[in-house]
N, CA, C and O atoms as CSV, one atom per row, in Angstrom:
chain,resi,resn,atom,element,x,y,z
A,1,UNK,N,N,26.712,138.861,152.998
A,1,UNK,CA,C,26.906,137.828,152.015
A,1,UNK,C,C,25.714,136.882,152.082
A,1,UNK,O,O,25.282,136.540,153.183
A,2,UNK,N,N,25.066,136.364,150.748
A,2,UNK,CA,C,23.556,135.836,151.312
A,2,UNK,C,C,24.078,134.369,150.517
A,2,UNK,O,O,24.487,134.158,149.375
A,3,UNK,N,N,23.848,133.471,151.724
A,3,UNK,CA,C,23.762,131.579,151.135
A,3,UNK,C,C,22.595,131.608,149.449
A,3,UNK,O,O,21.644,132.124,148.861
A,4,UNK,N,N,23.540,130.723,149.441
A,4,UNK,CA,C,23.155,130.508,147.883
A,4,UNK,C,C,23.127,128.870,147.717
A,4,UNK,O,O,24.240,128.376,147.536
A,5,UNK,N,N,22.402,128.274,147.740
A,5,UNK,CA,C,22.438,126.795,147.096
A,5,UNK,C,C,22.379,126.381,146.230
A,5,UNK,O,O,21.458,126.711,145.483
A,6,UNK,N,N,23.239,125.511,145.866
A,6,UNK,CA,C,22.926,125.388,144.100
A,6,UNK,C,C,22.867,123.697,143.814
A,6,UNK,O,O,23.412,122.650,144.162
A,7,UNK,N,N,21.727,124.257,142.865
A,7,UNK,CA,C,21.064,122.659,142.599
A,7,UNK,C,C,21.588,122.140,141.456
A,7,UNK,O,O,21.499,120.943,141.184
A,8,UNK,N,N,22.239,123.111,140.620
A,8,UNK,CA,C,22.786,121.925,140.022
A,8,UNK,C,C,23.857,120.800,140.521
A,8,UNK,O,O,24.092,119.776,139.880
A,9,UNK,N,N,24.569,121.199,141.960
A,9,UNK,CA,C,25.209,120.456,142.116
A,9,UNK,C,C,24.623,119.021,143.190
A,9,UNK,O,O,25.325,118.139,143.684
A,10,UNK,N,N,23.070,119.214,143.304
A,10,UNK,CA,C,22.063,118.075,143.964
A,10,UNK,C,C,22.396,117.120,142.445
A,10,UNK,O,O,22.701,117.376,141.280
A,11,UNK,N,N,22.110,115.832,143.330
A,11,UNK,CA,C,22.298,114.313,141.952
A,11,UNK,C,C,20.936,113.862,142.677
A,11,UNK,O,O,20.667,113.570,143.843
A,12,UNK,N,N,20.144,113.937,141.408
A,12,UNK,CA,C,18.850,113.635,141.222
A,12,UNK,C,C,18.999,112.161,140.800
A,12,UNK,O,O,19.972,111.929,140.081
A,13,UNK,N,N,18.042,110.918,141.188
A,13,UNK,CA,C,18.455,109.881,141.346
A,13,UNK,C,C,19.474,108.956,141.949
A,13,UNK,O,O,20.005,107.902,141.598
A,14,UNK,N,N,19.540,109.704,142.927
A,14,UNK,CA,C,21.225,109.077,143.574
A,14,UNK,C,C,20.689,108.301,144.760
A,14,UNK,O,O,21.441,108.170,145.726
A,15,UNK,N,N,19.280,107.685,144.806
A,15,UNK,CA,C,18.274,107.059,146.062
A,15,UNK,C,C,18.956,106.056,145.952
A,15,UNK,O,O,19.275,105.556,144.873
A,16,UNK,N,N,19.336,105.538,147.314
A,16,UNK,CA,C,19.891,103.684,147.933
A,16,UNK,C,C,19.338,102.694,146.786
A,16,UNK,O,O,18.145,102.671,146.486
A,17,UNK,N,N,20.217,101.955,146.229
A,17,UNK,CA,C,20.294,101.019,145.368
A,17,UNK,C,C,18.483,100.041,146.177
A,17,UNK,O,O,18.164,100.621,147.214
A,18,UNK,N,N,17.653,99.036,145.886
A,18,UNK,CA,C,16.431,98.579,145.820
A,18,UNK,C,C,17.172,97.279,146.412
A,18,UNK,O,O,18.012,96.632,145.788
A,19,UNK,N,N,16.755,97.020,147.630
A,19,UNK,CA,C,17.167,95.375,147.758
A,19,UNK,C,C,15.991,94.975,147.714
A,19,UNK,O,O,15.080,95.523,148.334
A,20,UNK,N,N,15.848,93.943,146.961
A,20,UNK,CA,C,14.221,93.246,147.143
A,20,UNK,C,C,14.193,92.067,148.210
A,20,UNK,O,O,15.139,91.389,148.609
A,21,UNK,N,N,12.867,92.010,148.558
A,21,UNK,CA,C,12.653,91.260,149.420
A,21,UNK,C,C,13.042,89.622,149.538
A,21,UNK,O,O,13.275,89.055,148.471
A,22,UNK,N,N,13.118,88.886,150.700
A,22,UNK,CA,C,13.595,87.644,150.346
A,22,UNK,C,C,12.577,86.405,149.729
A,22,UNK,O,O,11.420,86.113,150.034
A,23,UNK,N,N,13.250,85.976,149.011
A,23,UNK,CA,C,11.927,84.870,148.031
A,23,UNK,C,C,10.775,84.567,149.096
A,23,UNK,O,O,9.591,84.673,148.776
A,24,UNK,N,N,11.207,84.160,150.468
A,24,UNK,CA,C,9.988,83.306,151.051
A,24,UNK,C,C,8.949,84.083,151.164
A,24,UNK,O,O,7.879,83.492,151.310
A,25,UNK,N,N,8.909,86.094,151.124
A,25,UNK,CA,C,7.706,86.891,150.888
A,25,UNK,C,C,7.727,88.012,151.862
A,25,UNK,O,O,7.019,89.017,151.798
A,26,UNK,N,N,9.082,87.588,153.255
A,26,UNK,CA,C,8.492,88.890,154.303
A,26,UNK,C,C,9.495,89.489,153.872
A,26,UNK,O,O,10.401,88.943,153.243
A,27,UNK,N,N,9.410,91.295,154.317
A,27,UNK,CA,C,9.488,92.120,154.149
A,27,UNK,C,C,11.349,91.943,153.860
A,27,UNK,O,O,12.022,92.095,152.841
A,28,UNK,N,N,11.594,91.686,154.808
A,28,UNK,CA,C,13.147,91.821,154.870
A,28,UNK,C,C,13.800,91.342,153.747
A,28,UNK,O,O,13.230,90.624,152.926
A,29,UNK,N,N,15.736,91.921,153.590
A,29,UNK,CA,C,16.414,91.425,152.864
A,29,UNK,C,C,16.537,89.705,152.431
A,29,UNK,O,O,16.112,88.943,153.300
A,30,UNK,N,N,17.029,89.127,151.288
A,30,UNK,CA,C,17.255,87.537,151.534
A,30,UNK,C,C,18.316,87.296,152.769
A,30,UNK,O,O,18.138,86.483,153.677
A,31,UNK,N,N,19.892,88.496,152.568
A,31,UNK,CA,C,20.356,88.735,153.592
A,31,UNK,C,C,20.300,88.659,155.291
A,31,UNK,O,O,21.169,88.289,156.081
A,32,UNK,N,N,19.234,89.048,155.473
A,32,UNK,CA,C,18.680,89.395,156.851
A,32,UNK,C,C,17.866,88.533,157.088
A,32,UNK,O,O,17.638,88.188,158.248
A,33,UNK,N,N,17.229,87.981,156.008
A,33,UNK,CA,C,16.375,86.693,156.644
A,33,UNK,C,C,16.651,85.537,156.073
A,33,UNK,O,O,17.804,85.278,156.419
A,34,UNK,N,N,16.162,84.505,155.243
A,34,UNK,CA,C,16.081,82.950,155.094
A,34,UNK,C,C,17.908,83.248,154.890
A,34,UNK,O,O,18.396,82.256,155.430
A,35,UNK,N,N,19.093,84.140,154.370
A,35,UNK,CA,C,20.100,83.650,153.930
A,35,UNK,C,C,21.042,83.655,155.325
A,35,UNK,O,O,22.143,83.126,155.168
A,36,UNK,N,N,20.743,84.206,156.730
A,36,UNK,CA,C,21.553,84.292,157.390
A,36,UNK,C,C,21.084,82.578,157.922
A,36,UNK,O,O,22.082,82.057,158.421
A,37,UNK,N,N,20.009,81.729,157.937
A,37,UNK,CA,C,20.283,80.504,158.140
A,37,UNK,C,C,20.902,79.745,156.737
A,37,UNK,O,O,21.638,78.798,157.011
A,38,UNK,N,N,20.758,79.957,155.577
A,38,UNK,CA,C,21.388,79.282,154.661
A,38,UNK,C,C,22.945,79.170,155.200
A,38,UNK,O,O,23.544,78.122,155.444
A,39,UNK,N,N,23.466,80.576,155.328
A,39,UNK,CA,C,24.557,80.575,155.662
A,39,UNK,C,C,25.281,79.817,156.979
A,39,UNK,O,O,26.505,79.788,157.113
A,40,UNK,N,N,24.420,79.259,157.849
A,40,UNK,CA,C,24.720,78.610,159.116
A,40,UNK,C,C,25.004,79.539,160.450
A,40,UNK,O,O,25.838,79.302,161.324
A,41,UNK,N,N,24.136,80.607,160.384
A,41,UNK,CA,C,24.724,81.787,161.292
A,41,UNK,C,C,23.638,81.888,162.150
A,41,UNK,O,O,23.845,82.564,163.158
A,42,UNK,N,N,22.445,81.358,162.011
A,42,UNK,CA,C,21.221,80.955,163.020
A,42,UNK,C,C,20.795,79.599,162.596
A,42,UNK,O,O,21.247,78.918,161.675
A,43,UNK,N,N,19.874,79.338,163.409
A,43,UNK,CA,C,18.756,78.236,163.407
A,43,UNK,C,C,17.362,78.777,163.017
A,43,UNK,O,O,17.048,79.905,163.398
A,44,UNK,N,N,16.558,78.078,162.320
A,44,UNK,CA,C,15.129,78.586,162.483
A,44,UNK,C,C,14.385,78.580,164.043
A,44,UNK,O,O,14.320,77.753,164.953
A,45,UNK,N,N,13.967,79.694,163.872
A,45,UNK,CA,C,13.494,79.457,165.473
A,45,UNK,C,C,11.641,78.424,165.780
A,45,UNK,O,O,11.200,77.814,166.754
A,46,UNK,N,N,11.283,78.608,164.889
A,46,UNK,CA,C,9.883,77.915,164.400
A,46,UNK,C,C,9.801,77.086,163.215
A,46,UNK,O,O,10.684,77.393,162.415
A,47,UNK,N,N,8.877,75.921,162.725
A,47,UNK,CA,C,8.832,75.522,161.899
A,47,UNK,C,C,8.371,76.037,160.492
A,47,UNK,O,O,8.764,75.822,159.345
A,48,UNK,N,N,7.160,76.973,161.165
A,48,UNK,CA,C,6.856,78.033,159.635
A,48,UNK,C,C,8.223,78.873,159.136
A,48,UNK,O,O,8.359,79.160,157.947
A,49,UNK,N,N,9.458,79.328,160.381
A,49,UNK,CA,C,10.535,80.228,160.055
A,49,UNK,C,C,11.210,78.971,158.966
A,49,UNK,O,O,11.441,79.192,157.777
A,50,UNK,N,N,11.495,77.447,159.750
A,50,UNK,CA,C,12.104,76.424,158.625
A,50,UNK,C,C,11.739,76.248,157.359
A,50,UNK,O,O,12.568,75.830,156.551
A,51,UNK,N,N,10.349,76.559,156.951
A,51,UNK,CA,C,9.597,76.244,155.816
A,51,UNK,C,C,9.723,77.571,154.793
A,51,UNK,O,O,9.590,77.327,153.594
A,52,UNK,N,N,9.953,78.857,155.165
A,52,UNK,CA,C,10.341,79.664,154.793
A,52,UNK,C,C,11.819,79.067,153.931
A,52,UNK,O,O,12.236,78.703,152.832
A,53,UNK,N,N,12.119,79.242,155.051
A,53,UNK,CA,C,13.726,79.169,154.644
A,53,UNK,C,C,14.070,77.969,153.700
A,53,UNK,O,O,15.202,78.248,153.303
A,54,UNK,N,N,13.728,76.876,153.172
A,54,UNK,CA,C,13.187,75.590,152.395
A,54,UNK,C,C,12.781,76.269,151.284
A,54,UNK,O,O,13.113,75.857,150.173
A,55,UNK,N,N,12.100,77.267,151.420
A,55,UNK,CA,C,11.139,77.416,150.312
A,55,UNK,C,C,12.691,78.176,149.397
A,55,UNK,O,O,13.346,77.767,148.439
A,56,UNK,N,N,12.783,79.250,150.146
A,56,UNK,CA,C,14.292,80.560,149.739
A,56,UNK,C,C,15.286,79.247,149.032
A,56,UNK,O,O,15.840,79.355,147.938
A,57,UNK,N,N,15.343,78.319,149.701
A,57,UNK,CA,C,16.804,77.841,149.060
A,57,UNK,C,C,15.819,76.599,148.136
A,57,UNK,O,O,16.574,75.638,147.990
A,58,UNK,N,N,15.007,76.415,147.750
A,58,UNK,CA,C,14.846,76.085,146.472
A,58,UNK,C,C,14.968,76.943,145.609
A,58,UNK,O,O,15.648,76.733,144.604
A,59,UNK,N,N,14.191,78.340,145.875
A,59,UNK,CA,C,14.446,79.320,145.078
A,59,UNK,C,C,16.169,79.276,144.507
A,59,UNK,O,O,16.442,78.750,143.428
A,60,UNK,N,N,17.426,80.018,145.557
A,60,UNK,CA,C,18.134,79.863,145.364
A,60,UNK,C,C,19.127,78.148,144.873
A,60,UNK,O,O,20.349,78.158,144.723
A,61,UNK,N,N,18.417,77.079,144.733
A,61,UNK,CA,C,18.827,76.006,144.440
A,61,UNK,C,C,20.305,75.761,145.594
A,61,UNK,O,O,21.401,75.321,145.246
A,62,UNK,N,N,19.902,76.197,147.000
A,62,UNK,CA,C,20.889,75.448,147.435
A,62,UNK,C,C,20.898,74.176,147.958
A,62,UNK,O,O,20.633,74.058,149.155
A,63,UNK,N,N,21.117,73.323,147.383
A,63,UNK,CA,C,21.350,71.841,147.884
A,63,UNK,C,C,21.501,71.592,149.496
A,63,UNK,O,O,20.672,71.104,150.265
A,64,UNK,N,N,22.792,72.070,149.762
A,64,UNK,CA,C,23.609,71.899,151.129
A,64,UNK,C,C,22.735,71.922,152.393
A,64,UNK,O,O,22.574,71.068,153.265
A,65,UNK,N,N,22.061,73.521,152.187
A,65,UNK,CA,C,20.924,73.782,153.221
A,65,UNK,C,C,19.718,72.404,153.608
A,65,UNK,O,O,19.563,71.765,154.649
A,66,UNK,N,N,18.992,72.324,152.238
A,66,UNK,CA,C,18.140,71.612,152.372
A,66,UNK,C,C,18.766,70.682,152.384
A,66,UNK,O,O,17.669,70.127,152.436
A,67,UNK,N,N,19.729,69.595,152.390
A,67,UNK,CA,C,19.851,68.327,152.908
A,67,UNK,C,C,20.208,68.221,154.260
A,67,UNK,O,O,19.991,67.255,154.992
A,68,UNK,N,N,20.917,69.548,154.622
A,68,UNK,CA,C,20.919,69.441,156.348
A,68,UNK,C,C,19.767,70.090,157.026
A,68,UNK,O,O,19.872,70.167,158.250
A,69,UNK,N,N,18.874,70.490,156.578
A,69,UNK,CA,C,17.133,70.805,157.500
A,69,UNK,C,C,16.250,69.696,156.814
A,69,UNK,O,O,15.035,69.823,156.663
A,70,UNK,N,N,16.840,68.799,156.486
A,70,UNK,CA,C,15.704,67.413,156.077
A,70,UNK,C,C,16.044,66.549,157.389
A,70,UNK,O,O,17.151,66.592,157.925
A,71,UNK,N,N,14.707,65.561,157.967
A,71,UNK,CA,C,15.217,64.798,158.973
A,71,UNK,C,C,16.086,63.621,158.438
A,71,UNK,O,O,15.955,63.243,157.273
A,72,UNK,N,N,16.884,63.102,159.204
A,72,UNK,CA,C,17.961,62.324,158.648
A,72,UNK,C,C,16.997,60.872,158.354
A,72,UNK,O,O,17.344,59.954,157.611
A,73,UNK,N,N,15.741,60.940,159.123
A,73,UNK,CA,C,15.538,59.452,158.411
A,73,UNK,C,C,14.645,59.309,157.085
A,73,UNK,O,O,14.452,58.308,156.395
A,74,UNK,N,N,14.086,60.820,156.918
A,74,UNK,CA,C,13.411,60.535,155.648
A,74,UNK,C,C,14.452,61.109,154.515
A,74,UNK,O,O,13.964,60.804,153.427
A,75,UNK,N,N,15.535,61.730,154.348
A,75,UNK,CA,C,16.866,62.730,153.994
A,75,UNK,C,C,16.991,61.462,152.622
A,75,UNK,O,O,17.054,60.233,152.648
A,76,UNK,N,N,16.988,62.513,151.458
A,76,UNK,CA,C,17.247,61.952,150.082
A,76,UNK,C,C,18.930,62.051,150.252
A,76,UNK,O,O,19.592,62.522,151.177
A,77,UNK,N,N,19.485,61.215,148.585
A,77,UNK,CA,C,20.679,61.088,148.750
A,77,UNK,C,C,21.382,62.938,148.548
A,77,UNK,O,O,22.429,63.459,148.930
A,78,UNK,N,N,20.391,63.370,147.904
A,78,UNK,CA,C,20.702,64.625,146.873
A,78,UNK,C,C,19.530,65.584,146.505
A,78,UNK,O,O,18.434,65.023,146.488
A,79,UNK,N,N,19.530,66.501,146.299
A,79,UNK,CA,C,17.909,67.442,145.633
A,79,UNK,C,C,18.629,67.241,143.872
A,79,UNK,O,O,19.736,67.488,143.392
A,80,UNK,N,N,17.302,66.659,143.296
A,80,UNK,CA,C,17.094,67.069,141.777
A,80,UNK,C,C,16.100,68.040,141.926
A,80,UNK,O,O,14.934,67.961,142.311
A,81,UNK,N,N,17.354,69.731,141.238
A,81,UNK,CA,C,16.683,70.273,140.895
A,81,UNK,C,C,16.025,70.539,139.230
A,81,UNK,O,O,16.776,70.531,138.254
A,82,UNK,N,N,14.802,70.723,139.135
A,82,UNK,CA,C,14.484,70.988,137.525
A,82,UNK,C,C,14.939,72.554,136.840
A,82,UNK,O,O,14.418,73.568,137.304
A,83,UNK,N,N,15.875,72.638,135.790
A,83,UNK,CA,C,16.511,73.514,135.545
A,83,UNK,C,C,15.387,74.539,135.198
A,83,UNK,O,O,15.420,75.711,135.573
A,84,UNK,N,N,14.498,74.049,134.527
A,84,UNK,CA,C,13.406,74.857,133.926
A,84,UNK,C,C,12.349,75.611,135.166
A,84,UNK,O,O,11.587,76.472,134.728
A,85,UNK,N,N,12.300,75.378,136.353
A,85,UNK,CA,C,11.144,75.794,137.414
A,85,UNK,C,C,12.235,77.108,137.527
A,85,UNK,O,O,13.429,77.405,137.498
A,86,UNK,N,N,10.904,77.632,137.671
A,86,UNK,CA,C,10.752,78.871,138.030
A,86,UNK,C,C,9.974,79.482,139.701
A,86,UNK,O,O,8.798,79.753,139.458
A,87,UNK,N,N,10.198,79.664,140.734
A,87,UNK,CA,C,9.480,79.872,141.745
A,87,UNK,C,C,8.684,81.398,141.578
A,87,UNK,O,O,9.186,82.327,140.946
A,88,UNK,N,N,7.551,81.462,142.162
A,88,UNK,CA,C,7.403,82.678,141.912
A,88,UNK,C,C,6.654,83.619,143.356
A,88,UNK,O,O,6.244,84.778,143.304
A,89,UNK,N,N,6.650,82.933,144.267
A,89,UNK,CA,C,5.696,83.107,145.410
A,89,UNK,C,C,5.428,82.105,146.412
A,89,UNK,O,O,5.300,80.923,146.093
A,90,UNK,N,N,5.314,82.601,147.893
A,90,UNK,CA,C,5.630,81.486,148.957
A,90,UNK,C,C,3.676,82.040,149.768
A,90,UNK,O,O,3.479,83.174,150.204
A,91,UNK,N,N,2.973,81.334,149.763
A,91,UNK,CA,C,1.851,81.732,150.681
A,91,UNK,C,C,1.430,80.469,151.950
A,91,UNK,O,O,0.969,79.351,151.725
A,92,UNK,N,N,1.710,80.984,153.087
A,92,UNK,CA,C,1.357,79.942,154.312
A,92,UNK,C,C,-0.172,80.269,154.582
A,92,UNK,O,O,-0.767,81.344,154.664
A,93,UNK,N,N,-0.642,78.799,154.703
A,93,UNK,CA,C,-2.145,79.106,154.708
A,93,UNK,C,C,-2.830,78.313,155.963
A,93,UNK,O,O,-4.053,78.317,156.104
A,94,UNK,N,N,-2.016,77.681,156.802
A,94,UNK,CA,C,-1.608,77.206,158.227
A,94,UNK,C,C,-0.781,76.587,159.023
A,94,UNK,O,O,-0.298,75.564,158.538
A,95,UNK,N,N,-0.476,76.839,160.007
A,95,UNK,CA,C,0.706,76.351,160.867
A,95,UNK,C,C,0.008,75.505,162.037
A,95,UNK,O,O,-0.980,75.976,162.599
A,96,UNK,N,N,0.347,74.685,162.276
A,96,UNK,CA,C,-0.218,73.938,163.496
A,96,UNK,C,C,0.856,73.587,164.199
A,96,UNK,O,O,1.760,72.997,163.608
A,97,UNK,N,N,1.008,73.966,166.025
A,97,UNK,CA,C,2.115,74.118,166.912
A,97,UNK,C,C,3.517,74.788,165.855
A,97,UNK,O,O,3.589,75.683,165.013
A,98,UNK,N,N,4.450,73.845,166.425
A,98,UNK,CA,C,5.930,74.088,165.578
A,98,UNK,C,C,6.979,74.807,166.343
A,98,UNK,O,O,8.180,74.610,166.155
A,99,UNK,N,N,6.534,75.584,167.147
A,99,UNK,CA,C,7.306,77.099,167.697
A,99,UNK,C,C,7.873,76.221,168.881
A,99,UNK,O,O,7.788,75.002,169.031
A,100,UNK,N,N,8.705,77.533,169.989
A,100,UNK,CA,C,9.954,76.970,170.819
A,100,UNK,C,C,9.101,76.152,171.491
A,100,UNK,O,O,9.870,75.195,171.585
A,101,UNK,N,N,7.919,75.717,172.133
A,101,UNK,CA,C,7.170,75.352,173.211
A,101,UNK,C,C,6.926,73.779,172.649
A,101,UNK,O,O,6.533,73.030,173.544
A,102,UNK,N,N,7.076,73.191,171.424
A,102,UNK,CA,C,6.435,72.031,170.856
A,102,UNK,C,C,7.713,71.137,170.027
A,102,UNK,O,O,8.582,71.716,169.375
A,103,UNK,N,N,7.667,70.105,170.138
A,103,UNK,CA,C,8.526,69.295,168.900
A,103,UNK,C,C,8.175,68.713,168.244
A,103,UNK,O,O,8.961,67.899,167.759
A,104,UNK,N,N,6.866,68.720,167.809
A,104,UNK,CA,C,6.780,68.788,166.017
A,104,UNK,C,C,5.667,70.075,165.821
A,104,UNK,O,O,5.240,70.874,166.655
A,105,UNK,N,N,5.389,69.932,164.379
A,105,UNK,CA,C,4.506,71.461,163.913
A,105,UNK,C,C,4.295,70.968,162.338
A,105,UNK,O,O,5.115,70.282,161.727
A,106,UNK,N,N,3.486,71.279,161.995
A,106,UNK,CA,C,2.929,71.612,160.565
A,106,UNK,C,C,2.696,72.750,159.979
A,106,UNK,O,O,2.394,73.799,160.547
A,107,UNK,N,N,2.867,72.528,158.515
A,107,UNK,CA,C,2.720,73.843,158.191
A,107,UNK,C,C,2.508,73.941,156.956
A,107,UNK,O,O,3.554,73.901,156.308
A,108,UNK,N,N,1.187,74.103,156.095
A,108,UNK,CA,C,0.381,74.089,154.852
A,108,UNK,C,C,0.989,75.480,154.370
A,108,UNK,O,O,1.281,76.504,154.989
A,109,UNK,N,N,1.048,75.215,153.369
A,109,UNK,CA,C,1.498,76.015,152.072
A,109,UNK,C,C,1.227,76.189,150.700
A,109,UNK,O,O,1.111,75.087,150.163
A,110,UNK,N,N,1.094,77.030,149.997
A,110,UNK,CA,C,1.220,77.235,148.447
A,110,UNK,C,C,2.639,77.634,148.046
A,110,UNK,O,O,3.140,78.689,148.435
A,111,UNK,N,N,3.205,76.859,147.342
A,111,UNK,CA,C,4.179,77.805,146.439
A,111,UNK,C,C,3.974,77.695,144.749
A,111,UNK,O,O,3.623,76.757,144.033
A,112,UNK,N,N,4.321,78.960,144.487
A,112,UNK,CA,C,3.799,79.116,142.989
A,112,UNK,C,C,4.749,79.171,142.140
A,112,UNK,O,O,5.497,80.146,142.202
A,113,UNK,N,N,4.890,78.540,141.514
A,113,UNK,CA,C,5.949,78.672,140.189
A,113,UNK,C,C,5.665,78.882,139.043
A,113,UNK,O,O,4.441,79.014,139.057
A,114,UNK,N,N,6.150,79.047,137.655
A,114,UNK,CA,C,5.673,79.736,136.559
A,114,UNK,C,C,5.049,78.327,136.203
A,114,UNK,O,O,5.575,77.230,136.393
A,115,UNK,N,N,3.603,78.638,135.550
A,115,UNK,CA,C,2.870,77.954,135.255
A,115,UNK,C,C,2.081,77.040,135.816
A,115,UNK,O,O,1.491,76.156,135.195
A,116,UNK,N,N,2.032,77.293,137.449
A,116,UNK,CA,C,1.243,76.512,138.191
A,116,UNK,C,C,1.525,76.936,140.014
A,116,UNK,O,O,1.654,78.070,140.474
A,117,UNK,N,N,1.558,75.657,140.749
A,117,UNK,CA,C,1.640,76.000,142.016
A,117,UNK,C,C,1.323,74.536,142.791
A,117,UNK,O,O,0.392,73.753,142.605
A,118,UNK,N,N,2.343,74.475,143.639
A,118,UNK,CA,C,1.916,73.437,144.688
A,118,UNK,C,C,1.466,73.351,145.842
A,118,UNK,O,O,1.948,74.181,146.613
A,119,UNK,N,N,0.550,72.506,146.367
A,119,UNK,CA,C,-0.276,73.045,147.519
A,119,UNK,C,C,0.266,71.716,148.504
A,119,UNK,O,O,-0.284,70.645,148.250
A,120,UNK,N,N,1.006,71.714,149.290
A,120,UNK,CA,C,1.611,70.591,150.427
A,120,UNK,C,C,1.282,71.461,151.735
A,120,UNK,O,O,1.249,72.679,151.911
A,121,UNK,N,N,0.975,70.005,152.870
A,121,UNK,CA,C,1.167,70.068,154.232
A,121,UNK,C,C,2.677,69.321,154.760
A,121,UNK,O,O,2.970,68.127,154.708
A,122,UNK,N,N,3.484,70.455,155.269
A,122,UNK,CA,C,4.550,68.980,155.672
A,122,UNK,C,C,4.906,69.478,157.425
A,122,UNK,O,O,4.955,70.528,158.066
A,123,UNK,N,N,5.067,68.260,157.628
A,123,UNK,CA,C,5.709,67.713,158.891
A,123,UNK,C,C,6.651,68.545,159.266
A,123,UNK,O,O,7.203,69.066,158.296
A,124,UNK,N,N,7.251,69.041,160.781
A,124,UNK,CA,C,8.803,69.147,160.759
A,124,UNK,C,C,8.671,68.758,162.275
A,124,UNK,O,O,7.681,68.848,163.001
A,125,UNK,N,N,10.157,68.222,162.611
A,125,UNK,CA,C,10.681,67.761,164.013
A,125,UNK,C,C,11.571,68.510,164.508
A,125,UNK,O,O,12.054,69.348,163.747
A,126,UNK,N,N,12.025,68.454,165.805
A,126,UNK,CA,C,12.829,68.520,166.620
A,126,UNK,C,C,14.222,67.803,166.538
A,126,UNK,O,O,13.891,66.832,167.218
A,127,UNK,N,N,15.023,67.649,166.342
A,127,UNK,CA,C,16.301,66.816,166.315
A,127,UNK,C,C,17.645,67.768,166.576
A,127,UNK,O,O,18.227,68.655,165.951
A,128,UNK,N,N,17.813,67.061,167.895
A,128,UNK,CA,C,18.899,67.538,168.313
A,128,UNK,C,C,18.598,69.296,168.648
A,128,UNK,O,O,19.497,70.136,168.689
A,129,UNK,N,N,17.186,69.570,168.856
A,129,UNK,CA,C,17.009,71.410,169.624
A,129,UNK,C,C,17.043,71.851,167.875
A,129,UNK,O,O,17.417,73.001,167.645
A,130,UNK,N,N,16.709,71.068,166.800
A,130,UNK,CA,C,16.771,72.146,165.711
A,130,UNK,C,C,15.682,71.458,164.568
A,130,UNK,O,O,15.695,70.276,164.225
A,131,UNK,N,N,14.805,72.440,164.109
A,131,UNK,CA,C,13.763,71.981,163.277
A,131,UNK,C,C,14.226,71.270,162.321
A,131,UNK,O,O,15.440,71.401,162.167
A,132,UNK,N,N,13.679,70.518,161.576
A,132,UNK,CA,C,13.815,69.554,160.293
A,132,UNK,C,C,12.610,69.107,159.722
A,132,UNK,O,O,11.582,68.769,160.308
A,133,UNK,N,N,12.937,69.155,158.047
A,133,UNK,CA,C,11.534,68.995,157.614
A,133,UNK,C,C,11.770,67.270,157.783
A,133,UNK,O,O,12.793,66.594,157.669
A,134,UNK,N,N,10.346,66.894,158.107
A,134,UNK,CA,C,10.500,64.965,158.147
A,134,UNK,C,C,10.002,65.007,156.372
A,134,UNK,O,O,10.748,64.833,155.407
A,135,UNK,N,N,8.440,65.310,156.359
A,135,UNK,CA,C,7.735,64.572,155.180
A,135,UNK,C,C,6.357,65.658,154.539
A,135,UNK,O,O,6.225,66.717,155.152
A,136,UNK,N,N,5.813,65.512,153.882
A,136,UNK,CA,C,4.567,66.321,153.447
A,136,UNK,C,C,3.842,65.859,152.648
A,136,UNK,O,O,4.447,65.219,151.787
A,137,UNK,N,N,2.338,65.905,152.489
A,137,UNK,CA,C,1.112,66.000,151.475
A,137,UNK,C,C,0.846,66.177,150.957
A,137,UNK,O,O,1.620,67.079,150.635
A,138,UNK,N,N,-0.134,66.135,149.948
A,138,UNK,CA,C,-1.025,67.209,149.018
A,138,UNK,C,C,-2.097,66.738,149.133
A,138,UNK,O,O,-2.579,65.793,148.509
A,139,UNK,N,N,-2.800,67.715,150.395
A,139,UNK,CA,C,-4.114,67.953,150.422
A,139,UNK,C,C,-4.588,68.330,148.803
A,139,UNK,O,O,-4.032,68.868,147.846
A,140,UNK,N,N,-6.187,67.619,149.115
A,140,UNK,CA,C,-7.099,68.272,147.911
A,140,UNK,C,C,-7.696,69.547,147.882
A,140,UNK,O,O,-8.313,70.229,148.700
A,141,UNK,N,N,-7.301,69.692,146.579
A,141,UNK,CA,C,-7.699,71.737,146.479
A,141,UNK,C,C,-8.705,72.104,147.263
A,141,UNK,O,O,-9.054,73.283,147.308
């Protein structure tokens, strides 16, 4: 008796659904990265990891996050977000200290949104063993 395979019964296109990557740019799910701190299930472990994750939940417009990783003494009442922005891209272009060894760190950035892009340096602290953004810049181009 000779094996026989039959292709019509192969499903052509049947490849794992596409998770795209998370807004802040690395590789991984939003899931697996900036959303398992949105969600309160880690801490950032570095200040560039906090600034990431800042960047993701503007993307996602979550309020909650970013008013609890703001430091409490510079901490707005609320985020106004603009309905019309569009994010489109997160690029770090230096980090100074920030990581487990330091309590404060900087960390320069581009983020790009439709029709332009902002270029800030901001601050983050230590409070209470957990990063927080204090404040930030805009260096000249």
């Amino acid at each position: 008796m000779s094996r026989r395979t039959s292709r019509a019964r192969r499903q052509h296109g049947s490849a794992p659904a596409h998770k795209p990557s998370c807004p802040c740019g690395l590789a991984e799910t939003y899931e697996a990265c900036c959303g398992r701190f949105h969600r309160g299930e880690a801490a950032a472990p570095t200040a560039e990891t906090l600034m990431r994750s800042r960047y993701s939940a503007f993307v996602k417009r979550d309020e909650a996050y970013l008013l609890r990783t703001w430091h409490p003494r510079t901490r707005p009442a609320r985020v106004d977000f603009d309905p019309g922005m569009r994010w489109t891209g997160l690029e770090i272009l230096e980090t100074t200290d920030g990581t487990a060894f330091h309590t404060t760190g900087t960390v320069t950035f581009r983020a790009s949104f439709k029709g332009g892009s902002l270029h800030e340096r901001s601050r983050f602290e230590r409070v209470e063993g957990a990063w927080v953004y204090v404040d930030g810049d805009f260096p000249e181009a």
